[in-house]
C-alpha positions in Angstrom: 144.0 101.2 114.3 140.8 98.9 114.7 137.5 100.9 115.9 135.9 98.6 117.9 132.2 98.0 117.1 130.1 99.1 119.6 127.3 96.6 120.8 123.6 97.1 119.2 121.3 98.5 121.9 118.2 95.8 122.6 115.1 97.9 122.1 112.1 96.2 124.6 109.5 95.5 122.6 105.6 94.8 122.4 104.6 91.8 119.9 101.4 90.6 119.1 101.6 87.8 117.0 98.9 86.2 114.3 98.2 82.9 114.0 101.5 82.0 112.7 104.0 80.4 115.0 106.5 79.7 113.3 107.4 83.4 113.9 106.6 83.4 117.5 109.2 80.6 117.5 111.8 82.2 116.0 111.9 84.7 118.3 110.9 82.9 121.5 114.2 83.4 123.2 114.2 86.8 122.8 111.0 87.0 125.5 111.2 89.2 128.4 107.3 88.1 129.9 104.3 87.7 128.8 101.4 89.6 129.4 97.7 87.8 129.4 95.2 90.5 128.5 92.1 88.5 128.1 91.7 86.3 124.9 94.8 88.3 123.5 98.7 87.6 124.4 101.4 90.4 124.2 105.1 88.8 124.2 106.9 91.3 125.8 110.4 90.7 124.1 113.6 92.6 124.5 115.6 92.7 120.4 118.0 94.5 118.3 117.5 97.0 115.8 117.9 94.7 113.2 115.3 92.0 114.9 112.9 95.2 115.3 112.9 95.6 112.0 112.1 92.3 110.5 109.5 91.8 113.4 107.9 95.3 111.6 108.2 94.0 108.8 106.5 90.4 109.3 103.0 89.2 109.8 102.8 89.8 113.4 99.6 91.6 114.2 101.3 94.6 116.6 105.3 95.7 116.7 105.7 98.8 119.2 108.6 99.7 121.1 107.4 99.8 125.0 107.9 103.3 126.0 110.1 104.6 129.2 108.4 106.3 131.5 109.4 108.1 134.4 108.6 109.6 137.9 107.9 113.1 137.5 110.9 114.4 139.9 113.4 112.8 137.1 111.4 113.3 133.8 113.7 114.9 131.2 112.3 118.3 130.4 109.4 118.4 127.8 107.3 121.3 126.2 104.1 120.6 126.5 101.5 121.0 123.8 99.9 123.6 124.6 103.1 125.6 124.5 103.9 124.2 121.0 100.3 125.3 120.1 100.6 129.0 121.1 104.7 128.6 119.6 105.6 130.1 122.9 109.0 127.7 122.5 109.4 129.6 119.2 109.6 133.0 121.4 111.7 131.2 123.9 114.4 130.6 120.7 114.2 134.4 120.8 115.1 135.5 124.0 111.2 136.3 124.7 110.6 134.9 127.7 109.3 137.6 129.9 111.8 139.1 131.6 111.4 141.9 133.8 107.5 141.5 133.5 105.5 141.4 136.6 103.2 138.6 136.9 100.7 137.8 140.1 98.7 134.7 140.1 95.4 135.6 142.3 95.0 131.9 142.9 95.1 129.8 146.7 98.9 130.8 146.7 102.3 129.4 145.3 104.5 126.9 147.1 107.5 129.1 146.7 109.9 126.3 148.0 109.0 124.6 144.6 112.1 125.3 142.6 110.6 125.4 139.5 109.7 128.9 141.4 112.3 129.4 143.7 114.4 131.9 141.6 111.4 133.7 139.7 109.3 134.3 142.9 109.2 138.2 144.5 106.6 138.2 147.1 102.9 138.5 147.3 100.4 138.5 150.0 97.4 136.3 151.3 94.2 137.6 151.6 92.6 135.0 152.9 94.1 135.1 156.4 95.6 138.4 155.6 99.3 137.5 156.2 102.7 138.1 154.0 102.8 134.2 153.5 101.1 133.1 150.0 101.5 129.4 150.5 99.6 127.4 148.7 97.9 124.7 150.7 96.0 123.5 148.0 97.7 123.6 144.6 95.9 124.7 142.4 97.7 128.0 141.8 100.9 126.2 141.9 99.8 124.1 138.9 98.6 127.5 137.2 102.0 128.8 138.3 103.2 125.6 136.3 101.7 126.5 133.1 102.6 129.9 133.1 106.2 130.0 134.5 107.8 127.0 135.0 111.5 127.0 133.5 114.2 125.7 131.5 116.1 123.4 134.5 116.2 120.3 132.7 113.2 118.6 134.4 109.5 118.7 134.3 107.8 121.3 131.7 108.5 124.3 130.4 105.7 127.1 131.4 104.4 130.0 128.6 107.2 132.4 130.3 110.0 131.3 132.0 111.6 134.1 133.4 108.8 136.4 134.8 109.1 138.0 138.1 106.7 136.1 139.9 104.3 137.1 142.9 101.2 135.3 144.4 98.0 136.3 146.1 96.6 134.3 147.9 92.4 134.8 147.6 91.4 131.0 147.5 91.8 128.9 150.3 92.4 125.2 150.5 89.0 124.1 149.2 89.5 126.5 146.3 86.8 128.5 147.4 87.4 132.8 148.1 85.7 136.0 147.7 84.9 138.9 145.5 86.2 141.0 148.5 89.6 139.1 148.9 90.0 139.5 145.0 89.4 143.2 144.8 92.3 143.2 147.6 94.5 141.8 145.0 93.9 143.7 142.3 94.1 146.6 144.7 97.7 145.4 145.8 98.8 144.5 142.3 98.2 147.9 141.0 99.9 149.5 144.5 102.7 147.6 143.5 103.3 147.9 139.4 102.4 144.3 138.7 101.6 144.0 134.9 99.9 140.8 134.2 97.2 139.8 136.7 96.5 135.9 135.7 93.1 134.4 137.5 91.7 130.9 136.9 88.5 130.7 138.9 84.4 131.3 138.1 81.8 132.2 140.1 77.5 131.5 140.1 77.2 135.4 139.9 
């Protein structure tokens, strides 16, 4: 039984050639656009594998494959550098990714609805209008929350520990801008309430 051959995938590419035309013309029907970027000329051009590979392999000046890029809401999941610097994926391969541990971010809240957060998030409380509600109205602590938590769900990034038992307190407003008063509250309430790891990203002139 004949296996059908399945069709070469076109690779878009970026080519900017030398002074030699003739290559230019050899591949001239192969141009998607092109793109004028002052006294220089990219040729945008969409090829196969095998036309990748002699363009690589020719005089042309440049030969890059243009890179996909995507809206954050559908980027395929990445760990991020700092992660790989730390080897926090390495723990991850090992079934250490903070379960059970009780993290608070003393930040300008969380936006819990987030649902990078959703199933890790266990309450908290916001001492800057002194409420139960920890929304972030700012995010800044979300982003912290980000690097420290976000998980495995097959979009965005992948935070330091995935599967912490998350709480925020609130102590920054929407400016950024709190207390020492609001952030003694906090570290009051964490300890009232076993919270191990108390993470803060903020300075003060003092």
């Amino acid at each position: 039984m004949a296996v059908q051959a399945v069709a070469d995938q076109k690779i878009r590419v970026l080519v900017k050639f030398n002074e030699n035309t003739d290559i230019l013309d050899s591949f001239r029907n192969e141009s998607v656009k092109t793109i004028e970027m002052g006294n220089e000329t990219i040729e945008v051009m969409s090829l196969s594998s095998q036309e990748f590979a002699e363009l690589k392999n020719s005089s042309a000046v440049l030969v890059e494959e243009s890179q996909k890029l995507y809206a954050l809401t559908i980027i395929p999941e990445v760990v991020p550098d700092n992660i790989k610097i730390i080897k926090a994926h390495i723990a991850h391969q090992h079934n250490i990714t903070g379960k059970t541990i009780k993290v608070a971010i003393a930040d300008t809240g969380l936006d819990y609805n987030n649902p990078e957060f959703t199933p890790l998030y266990h309450g908290g409380f916001d001492f800057v209008n002194n409420d139960d509600d920890p929304f972030d109205d700012s995010q800044h602590g979300t982003m912290v929350a980000g690097v420290l938590a976000a998980r495995y769900n097959n979009q965005g990034i992948v935070g330091v520990a995935p599967d912490i038992d998350l709480y925020a307190l609130k102590v920054l407003d929407g400016e950024g801008i709190g207390y020492t008063d609001a952030l003694i509250q906090a570290i009051l309430w964490a300890k009232n309430n076993s919270i191990d790891v108390v993470s803060m990203s903020f300075g003060s002139e003092g």
